[in-house]
VEXDREN-2710 file (C-alpha; in Angstrom, 1 decimal):
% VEXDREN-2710
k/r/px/py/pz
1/UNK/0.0/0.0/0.0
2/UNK/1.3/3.3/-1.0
3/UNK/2.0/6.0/1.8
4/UNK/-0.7/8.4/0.0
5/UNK/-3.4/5.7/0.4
6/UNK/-2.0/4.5/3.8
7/UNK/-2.7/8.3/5.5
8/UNK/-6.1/8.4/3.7
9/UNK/-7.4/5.0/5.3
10/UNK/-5.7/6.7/8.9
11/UNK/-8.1/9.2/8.7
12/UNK/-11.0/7.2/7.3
13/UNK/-10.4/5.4/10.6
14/UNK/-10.0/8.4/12.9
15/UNK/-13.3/9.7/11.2
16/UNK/-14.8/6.5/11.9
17/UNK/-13.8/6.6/15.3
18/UNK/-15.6/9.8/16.2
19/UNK/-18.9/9.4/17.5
20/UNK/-22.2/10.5/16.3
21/UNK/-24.4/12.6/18.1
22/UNK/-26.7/9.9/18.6
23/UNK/-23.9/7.8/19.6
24/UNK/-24.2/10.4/23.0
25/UNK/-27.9/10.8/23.0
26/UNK/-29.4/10.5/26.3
27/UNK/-32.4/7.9/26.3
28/UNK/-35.6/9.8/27.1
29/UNK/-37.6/7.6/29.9
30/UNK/-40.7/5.8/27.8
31/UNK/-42.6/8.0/30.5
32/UNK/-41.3/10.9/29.9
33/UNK/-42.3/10.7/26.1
34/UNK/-46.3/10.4/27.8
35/UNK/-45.7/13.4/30.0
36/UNK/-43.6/16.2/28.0
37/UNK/-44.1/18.2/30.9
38/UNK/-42.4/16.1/33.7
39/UNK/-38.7/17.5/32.7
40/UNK/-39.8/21.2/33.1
41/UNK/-41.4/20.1/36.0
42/UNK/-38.1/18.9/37.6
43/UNK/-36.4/21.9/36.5
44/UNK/-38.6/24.2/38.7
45/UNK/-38.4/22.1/41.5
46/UNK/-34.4/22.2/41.3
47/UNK/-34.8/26.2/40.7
48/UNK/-36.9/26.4/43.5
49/UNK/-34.9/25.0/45.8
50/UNK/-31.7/26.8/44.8
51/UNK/-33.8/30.0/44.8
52/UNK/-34.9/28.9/48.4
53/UNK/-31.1/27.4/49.7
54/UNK/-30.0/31.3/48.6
55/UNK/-33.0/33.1/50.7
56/UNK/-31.9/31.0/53.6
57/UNK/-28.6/32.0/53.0
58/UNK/-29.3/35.4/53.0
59/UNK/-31.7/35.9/55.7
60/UNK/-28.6/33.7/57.6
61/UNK/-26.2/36.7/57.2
62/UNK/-28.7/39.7/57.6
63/UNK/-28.4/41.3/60.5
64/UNK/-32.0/41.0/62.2
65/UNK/-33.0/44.3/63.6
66/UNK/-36.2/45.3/66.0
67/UNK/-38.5/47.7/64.6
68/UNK/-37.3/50.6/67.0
69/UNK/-34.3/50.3/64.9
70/UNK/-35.8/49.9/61.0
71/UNK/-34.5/53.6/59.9
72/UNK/-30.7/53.5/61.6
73/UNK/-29.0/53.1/57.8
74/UNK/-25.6/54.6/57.4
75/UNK/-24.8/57.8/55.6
76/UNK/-23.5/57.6/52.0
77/UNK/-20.4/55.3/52.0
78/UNK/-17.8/56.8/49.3
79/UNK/-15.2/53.1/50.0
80/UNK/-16.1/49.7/51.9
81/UNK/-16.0/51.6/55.3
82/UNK/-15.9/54.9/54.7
83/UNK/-18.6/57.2/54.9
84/UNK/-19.3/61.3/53.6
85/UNK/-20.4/61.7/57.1
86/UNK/-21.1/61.0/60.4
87/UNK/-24.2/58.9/60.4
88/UNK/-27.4/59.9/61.1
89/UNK/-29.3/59.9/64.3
90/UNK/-31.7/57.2/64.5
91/UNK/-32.0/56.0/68.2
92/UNK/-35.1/56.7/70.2
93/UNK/-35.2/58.9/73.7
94/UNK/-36.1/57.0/76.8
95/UNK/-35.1/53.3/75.5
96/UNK/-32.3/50.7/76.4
97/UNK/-30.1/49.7/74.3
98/UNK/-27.6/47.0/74.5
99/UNK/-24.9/45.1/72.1
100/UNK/-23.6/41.8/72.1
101/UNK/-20.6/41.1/70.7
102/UNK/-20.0/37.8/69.3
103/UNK/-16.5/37.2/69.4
104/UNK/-14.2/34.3/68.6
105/UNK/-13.9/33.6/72.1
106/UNK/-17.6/34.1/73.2
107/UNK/-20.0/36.4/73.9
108/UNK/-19.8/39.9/75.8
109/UNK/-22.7/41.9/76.4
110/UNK/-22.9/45.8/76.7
111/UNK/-25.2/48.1/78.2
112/UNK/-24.8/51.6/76.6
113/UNK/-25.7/54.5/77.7
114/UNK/-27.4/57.0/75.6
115/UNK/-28.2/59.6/78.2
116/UNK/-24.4/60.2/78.5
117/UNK/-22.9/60.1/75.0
118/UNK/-25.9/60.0/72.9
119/UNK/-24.4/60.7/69.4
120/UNK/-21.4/57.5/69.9
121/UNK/-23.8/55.3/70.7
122/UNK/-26.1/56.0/67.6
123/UNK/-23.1/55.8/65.6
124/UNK/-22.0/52.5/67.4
125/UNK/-25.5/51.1/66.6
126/UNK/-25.7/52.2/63.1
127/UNK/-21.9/50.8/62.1
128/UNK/-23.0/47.7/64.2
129/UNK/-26.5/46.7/62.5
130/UNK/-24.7/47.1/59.2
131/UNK/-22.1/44.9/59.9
132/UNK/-18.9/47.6/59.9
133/UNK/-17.4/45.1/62.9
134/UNK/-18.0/42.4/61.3
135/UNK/-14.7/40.9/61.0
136/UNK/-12.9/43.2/63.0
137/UNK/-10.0/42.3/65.1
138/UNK/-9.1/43.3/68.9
139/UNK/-5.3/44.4/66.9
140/UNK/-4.5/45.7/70.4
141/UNK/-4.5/43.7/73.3
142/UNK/-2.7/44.6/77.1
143/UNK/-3.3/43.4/79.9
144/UNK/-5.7/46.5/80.7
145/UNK/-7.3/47.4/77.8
146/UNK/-8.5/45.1/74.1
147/UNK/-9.2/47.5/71.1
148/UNK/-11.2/46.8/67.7
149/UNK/-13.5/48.6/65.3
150/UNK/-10.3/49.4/63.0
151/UNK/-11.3/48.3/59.4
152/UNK/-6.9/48.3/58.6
153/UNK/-6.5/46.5/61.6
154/UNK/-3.6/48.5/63.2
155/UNK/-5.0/51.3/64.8
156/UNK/-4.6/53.5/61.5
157/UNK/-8.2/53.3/59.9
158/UNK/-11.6/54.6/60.5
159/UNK/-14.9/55.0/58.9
160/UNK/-13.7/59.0/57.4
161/UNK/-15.1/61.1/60.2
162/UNK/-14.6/61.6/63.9
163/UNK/-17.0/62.1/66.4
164/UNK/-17.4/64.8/68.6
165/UNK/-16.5/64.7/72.6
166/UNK/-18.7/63.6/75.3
167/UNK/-17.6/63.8/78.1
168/UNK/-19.0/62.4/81.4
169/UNK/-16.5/63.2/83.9
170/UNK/-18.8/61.4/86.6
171/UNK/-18.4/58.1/85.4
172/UNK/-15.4/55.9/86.4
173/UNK/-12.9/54.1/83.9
174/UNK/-13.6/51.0/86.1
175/UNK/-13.2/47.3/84.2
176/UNK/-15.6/47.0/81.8
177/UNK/-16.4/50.7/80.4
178/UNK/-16.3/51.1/77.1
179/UNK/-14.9/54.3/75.0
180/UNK/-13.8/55.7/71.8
181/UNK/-10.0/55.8/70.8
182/UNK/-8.4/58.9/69.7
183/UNK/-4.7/59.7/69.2
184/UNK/-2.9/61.8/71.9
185/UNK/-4.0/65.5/71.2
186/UNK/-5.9/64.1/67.9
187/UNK/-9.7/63.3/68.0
188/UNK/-11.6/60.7/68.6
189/UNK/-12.5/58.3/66.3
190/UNK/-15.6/57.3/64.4
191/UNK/-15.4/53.4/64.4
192/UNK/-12.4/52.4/66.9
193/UNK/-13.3/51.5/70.5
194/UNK/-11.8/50.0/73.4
195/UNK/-12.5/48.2/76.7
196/UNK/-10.8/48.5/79.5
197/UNK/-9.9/44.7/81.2
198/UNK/-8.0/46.2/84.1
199/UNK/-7.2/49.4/86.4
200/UNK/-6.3/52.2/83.9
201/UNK/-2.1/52.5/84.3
202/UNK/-1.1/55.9/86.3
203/UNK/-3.6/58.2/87.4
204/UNK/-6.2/57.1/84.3
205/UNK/-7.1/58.9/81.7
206/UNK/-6.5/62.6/81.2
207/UNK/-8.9/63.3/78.2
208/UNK/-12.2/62.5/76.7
209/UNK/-12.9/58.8/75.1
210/UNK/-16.5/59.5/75.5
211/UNK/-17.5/56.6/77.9
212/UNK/-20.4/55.1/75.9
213/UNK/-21.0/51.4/77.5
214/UNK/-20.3/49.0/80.3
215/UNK/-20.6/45.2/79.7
216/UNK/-22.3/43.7/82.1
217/UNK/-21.7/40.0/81.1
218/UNK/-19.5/37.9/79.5
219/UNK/-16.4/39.5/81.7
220/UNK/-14.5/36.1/81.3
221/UNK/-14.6/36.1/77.7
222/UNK/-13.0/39.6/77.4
223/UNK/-10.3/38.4/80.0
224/UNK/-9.7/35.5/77.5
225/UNK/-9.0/38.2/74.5
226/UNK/-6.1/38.4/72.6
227/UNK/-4.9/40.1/69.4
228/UNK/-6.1/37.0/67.5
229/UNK/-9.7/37.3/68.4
230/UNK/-12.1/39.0/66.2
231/UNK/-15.8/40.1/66.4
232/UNK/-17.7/37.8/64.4
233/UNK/-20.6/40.1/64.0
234/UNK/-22.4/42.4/66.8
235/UNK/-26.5/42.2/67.6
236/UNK/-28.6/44.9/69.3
237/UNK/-31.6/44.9/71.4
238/UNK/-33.5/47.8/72.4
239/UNK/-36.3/48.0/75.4
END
């Protein structure tokens, strides 16, 4: 056999070789040919339940929120946590409010107190119901004192505001309270806050971290703290 004729039975055979598409057909169920409809039927059963597996998803991460706090929404964010301004007021007079942090080590409940600081606890609430802490690590951690609420996670970042002082020079920096951080002589920040694990070192503080909560449970779990814990995600009730 010549070599011309040998390549052209080759690829008579590799042609032969290739299957069909009936060769890969699928074979339609004799019932299904009865009931034409049964395959679409399927189809919006599996669509359903994707459809219903990504609601239940959803509603899973959403942070549920009472109806005293429907209309706390954040002002206009110009990054993924920054804002064009501080953000709006949205608690009500006369009610309780209290966060629980869920953190990698447990929970820690905190009442705050509106009547003392009530613009850093709406903006507290507000960053918390949309999830700005979600995530967030306690990057500093002493023996006295965790921090968190720092979206670069080393005590350089904020939300792009500050918030303005409170001070409530009646209240005592005793384990427990909770305050805003600011830089020595800077202001204090929007999103950053602390609490205080110990006695406050030398004669305590000498300028306003606007004393916004005390936690009132879960005292073991902030004793536990350490720079690799983070806040998983942070729930509020109101009363």
């Amino acid at each position: 056999m010549s070599k011309s004729k040998r390549r052209i039975e080759n690829r008579r055979a590799a042609v032969d070789a290739v299957p069909s598409p009936d060769a890969d057909a699928v074979e339609v169920p004799e019932a299904w040919k009865k009931r034409p409809w049964v395959p679409y039927l399927i189809m919006a059963i599996v669509i359903a339940a994707v459809l219903g597996s990504g609601l239940a998803l959803q509603q899973a991460v959403t942070q549920p929120r009472a109806q005293a706090l429907a209309n706390c929404k954040t002002s206009t964010a110009v990054g993924v946590h920054a804002f064009i301004a501080a953000q709006p007021i949205c608690i009500i007079p006369n009610h309780k409010y209290t966060a629980t942090l869920n953190t990698t080590q447990g929970k820690i409940v905190i009442e705050l107190l509106p009547d003392t600081a009530p613009v850093t606890v709406n903006n507290f609430i507000v960053l918390a119901l949309n999830g700005y802490y979600n995530g967030s690590s306690f990057w500093d951690s002493e023996d006295w004192v965790v921090q968190a609420g720092d979206p670069n996670g080393n005590g350089t970042g904020g939300p792009g505001y500050n918030l303005p002082e409170e001070p409530a020079s009646f209240l005592k920096w005793n384990p427990g309270s909770v305050g805003m951080a600011r830089i020595p002589g800077g202001p204090i920040n929007g999103s950053q806050f602390f609490i205080v694990k110990g006695a406050w070192p030398g004669a305590g503080p000498t300028a306003t971290y606007n004393r916004f909560g005390t936690v009132v449970a879960g005292n073991d779990k902030l004793q536990a703290i350490t720079s690799t814990d983070k806040i998983n995600s942070i729930t509020i009730a109101v009363t």
